[in-house]
N, C-alpha and C positions, 0 to 999 in steps of 0.2 A: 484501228491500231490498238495494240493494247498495253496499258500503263504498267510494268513491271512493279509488283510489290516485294518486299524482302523476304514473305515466305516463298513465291513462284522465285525469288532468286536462292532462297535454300532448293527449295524442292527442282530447282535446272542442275544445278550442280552434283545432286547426289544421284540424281535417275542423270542424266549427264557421266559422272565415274562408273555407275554399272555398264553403260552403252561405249565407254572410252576400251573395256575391256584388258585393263593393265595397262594403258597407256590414258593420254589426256591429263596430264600434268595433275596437281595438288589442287584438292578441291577447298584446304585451306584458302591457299593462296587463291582461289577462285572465290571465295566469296569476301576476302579482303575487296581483290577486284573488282569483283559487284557491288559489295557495299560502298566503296568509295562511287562508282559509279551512280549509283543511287544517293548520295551525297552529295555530287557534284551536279544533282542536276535527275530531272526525270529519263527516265529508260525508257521507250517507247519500240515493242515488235511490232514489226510489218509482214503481213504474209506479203508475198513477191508479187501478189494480182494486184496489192494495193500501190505499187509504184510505177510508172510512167515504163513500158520496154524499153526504152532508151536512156533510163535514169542509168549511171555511173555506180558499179556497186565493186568496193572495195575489199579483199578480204584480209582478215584480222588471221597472226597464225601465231603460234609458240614452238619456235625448233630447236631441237637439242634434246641432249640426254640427261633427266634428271641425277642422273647416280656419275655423271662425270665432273659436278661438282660444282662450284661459283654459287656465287648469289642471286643469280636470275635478275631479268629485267629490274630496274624501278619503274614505280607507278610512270613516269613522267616518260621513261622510252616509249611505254605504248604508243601513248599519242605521238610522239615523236617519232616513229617510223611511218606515219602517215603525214605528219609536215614534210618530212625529209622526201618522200613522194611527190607530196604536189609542189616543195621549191625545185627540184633535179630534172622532174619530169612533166610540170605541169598539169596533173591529176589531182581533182579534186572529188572526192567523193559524197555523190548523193543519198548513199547508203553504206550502210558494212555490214559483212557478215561474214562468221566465223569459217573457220578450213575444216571442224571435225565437232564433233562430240564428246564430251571426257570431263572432269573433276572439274578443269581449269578452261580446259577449251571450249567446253558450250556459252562462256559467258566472256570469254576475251573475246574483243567491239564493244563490250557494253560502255565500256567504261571513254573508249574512244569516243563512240556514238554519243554518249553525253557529253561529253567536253567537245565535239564538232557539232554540237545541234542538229546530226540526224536519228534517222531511225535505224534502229536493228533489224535485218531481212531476216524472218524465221525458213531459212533457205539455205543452211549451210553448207560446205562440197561435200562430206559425207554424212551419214547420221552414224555415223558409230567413227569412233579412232583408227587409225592406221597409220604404219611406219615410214613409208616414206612421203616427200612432198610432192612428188606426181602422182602418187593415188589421190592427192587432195585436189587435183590440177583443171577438176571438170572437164578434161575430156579436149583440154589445150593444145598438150603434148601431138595431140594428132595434125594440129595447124598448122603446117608450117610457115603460114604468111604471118603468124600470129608472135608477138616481140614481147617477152616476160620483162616486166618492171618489178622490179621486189625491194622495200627500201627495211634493213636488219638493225635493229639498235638494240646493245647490251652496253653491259658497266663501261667496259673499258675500249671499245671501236662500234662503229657503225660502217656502211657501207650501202652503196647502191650499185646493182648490179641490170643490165637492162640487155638481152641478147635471147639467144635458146633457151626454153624454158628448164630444160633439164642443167647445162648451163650454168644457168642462174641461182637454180636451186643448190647443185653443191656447191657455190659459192658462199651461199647462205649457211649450208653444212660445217665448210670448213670455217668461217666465224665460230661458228656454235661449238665447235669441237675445242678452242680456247674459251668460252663464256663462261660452258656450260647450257644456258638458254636464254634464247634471242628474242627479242617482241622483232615481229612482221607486220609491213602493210605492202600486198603484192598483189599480182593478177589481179590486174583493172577488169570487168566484161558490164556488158549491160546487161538489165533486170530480166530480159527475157532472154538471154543466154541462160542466164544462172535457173529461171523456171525449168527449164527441158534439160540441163544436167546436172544440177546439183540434186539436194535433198529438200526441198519443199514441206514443211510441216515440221524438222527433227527437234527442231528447240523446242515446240508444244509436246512434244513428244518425253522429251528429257523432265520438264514439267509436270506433265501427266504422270510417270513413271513415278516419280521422286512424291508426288503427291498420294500415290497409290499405297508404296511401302510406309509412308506418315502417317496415311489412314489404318493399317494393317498393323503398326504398331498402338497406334490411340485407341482403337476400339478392341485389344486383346491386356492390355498394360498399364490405357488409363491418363496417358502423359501427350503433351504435341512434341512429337521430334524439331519440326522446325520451327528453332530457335536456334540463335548463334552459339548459347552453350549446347549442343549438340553436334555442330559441323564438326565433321569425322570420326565422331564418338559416340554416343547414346549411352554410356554402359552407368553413366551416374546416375542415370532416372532408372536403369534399367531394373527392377524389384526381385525378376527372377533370371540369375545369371544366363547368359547365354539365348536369352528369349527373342528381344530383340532382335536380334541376330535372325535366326529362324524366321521370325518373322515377314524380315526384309528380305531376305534372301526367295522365300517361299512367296511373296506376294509380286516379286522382280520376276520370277520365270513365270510366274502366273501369269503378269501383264504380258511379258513378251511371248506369250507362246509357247513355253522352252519346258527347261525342265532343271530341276533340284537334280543335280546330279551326283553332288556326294558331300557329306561332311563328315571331316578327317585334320587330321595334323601335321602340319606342313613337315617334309621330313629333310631329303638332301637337296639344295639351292645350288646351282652355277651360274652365276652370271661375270658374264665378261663386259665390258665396253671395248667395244670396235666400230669404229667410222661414225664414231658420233649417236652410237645406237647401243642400248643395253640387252642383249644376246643372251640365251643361257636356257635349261630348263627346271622345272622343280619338279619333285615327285611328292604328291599327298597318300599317306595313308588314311585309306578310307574302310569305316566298318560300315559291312553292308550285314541290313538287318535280315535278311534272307539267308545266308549262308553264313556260316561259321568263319571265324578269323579274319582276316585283314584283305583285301586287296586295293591295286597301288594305281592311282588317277596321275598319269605324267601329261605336265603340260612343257612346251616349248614357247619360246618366247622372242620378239624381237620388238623390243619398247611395247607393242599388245600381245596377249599371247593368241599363238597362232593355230595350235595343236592342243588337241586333249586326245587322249590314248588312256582305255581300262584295261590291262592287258594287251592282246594284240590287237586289242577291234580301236579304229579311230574314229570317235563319235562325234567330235566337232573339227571343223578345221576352217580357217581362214577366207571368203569372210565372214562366217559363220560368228556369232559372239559368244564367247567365253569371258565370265565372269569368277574372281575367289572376291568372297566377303568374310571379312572378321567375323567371326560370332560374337565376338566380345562389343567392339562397336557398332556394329550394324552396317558399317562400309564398306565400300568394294577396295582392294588392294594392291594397289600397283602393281608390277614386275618388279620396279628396281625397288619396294621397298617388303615384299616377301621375302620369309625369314622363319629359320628354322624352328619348329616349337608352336607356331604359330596355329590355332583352331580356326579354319575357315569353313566355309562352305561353299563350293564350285556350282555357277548357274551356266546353262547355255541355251543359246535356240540357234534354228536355221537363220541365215543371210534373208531368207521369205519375209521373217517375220521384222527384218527392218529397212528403215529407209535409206538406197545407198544412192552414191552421187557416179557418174558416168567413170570415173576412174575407176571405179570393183570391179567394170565388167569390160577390162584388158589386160590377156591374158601376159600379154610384155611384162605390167608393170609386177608382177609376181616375181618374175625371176631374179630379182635381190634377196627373197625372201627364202626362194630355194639354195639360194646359195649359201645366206646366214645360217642355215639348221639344218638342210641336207634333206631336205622333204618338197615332194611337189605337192601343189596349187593346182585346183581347176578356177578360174577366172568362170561365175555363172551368166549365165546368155539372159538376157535384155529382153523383156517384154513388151 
């Protein structure tokens, strides 16, 4: 197993918000989380061969829309949506691990996992973010003998919900659509369920990533990113404006495979909140250094963004990873908090090049997503 330090818990969190793709909550708030987590105790990752197939493994979720408002869990709901689990339903977990990848959700467990004395499973249901809670579902949804436990704690209610797992899940939805956002402890399975459908490796993954663009800033600039005055920022160390930036962004498509696809200034923003999800597209202009004047990078969005379109040609799309990073901080950038004015620079790669958990590759669970923005999905075939 391996002892989490506070750089590997910088460095989860910001290669973590690239892989969230506009989605995976506040990576502020994500290393609050881990640092208390590291506070309260050592942090201990497990890859999933190191635990028993029969060990009990937990997942840690955050549902809700950030741009719908409230104060988000307290520390103390996390763990508390996992007591409230094992008093309701008798579940006690011999491990956790997270539902996604993202700012805030590569590292939500941790803090759980330390104040219940286990370990963290580097095995979460997907390696990259996505919008709803049945893409996170490992491949559940298909069970039908199979009885969703999901125990939801925000400010002001909590709830356990225990039935069909789809069900279950807007249950949890409709919480979150009064919170804001819910700390989850849900879908019980055992270690060798979670091997064969989840994402095995994504947290190393998120680590490696976030260590790669720290290395790509330090040996061009001179400075280590990770440190806590840097989480979601860099631009005070940064010497030559805008570097950083580039930097991180150019050494993120690097790692993934992908590609620098444009840097430009955020232009017109829609976002709506509906059913608990932040909806909407943005258009960047981007100057491509090949050709004269401007052309326009439109991405769509539903809590990650889903679509990127240059023109009429659609070069990434769903689950393929789309990334905007600040230039100015070096971070990647939500959906709900892109904003007009804004200098970013858009990364993408294929769906190949990351680790997904068995809910990407059903094509069902897409068509909420055709529905939010009026575009189809191809769901990719399983190797």
């Amino acid at each position: 197993m391996r002892q989490i330090t506070e750089k590997d818990l910088i460095a989860a969190i910001w290669g973590g918000a690239v892989l969230g793709g506009g989605g995976g909550a506040d990576p502020k708030a994500g290393y609050e989380l881990g640092k208390a987590a590291l506070e309260e105790g050592q942090v201990l990752l497990a890859s999933v061969d190191e635990l028993d197939p029969q060990d009990t493994v937990v997942t840690a979720s955050l549902v809700g829309s950030p741009k719908a408002g409230g104060m988000g869990p307290e520390l103390s709901h996390y763990v508390e949506a996992f007591r409230l689990l094992e008093k309701v339903a008798d579940i006690k977990a011999k491990a956790i691990n997270t539902n996604e990848c993202g700012g805030l959700a590569t590292v939500n467990g941790w803090y759980q996992a330390s104040r219940l004395g286990v370990p963290v499973v580097d095995a979460p249901c997907n390696g990259r973010a996505h919008p709803t809670g049945v893409m996170g579902s490992i491949g559940l949804h298909r069970d039908k003998s199979y009885v969703s436990r999901q125990a939801a704690v925000g400010r002001n209610a909590r709830i356990y919900a225990e039935g069909d797992l789809e069900e279950a899940s807007r249950m949890v939805r409709a919480l979150s659509q009064s919170e804001g956002l819910v700390a989850v402890a849900r879908n019980p399975v055992t270690a060798g369920y979670l091997k064969h459908n989840g994402a095995p490796g994504a947290i190393s993954m998120c680590i490696d990533l976030g260590l790669a663009m720290a290395d790509a800033i330090q040996r061009r600039l001179g400075f280590d990113p990770l440190v806590a005055e840097c989480v979601g920022d860099v631009s005070k160390f940064d010497t030559e404006e805008r570097l950083a930036g580039y930097c991180a962004a150019n050494a993120a498509a690097t790692f993934l495979k992908g590609v620098l696809l444009s840097v430009g200034t955020v232009g017109h923003v829609d976002i709506q909140v509906k059913g608990g999800f932040d909806i909407g597209e943005v258009s960047i202009l981007s100057t491509n250094s090949q050709q004269a004047g401007q052309e326009v990078v439109r991405l769509t969005f539903m809590n990650e963004y889903l679509t990127c379109d240059v023109g009429t040609h659609t070069v990434f799309s769903f689950p393929d990873l789309i990334s905007v990073i600040d230039a100015h901080t070096a971070w990647p950038v939500a959906s709900a908090n892109i904003r007009e004015g804004m200098e970013v620079m858009v990364i993408g790669t294929s769906y190949e090049n990351l680790i997904l958990g068995q809910g990407m590759y059903d094509s069902e669970l897409y068509k909420p997503l055709e529905e939010a923005i009026g575009r189809r999905f191809e769901a990719p075939k399983r190797q």
